[in-house]
N, C-alpha and C positions, 0 to 999 in steps of 0.2 A: 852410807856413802853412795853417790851416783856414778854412773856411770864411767861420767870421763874422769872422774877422779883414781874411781880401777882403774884404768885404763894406764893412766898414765903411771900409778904409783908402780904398778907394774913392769913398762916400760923401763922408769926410773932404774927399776932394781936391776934389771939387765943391763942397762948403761951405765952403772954404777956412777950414777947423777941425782943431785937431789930433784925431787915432781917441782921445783921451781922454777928447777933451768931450763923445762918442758913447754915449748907452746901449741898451739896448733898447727903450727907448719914446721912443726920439727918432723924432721924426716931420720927412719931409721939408719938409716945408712952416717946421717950428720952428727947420727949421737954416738956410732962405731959399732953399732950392733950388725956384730956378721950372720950367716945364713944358720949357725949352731942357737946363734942366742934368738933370733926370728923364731927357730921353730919353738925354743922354751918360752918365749914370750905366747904365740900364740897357745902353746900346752896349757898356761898360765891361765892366761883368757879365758879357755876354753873351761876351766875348771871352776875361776870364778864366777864364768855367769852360768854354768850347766847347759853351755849352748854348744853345737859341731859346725867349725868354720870351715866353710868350702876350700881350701888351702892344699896345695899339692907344693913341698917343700924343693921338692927336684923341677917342678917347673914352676915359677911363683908366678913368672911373666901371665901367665897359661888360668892364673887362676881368679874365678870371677871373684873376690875377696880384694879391695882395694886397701894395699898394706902402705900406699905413698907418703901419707903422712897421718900426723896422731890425731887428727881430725878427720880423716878419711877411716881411718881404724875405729874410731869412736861409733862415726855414722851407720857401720856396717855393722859392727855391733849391734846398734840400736834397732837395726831392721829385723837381724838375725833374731831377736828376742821377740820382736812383735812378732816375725814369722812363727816362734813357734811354742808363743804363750796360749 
């Protein structure tokens, strides 16, 4: 499975939506995922790819981790892995 596909099926499970209803510019906020389900979703991530997302839950604005949308989340991802394969 690649990337964005974690990504979003994870996503998915927090918004209790199916990864179809998912695009690239769904934004977490549009799919009802409040700051509780954000930080499982990133626990989620974090566990699936064995990577540590720069992410401060009490300041999110504050955090170089762009969480704006599933494309933005995807990309950072992709970095964070190259960072530190």
């Amino acid at each position: 499975m690649d990337i964005r596909s974690k990504v979003i099926e994870i996503i998915a499970d927090q918004a209790i939506v199916e990864p179809s209803d998912l695009s690239d510019e769904s934004t977490l906020e549009s799919l009802g995922i409040d700051s509780l389900g954000l930080v499982e979703s990133i626990f989620a991530i974090e566990e699936a790819f064995n990577i540590q997302i720069p992410f401060n839950a009490n300041q999110p604005n504050e955090s170089p981790f762009d969480i704006s949308s599933v494309a933005t989340i995807v990309q950072g991802i992709e970095q964070l892995i190259q960072e530190q394969a």
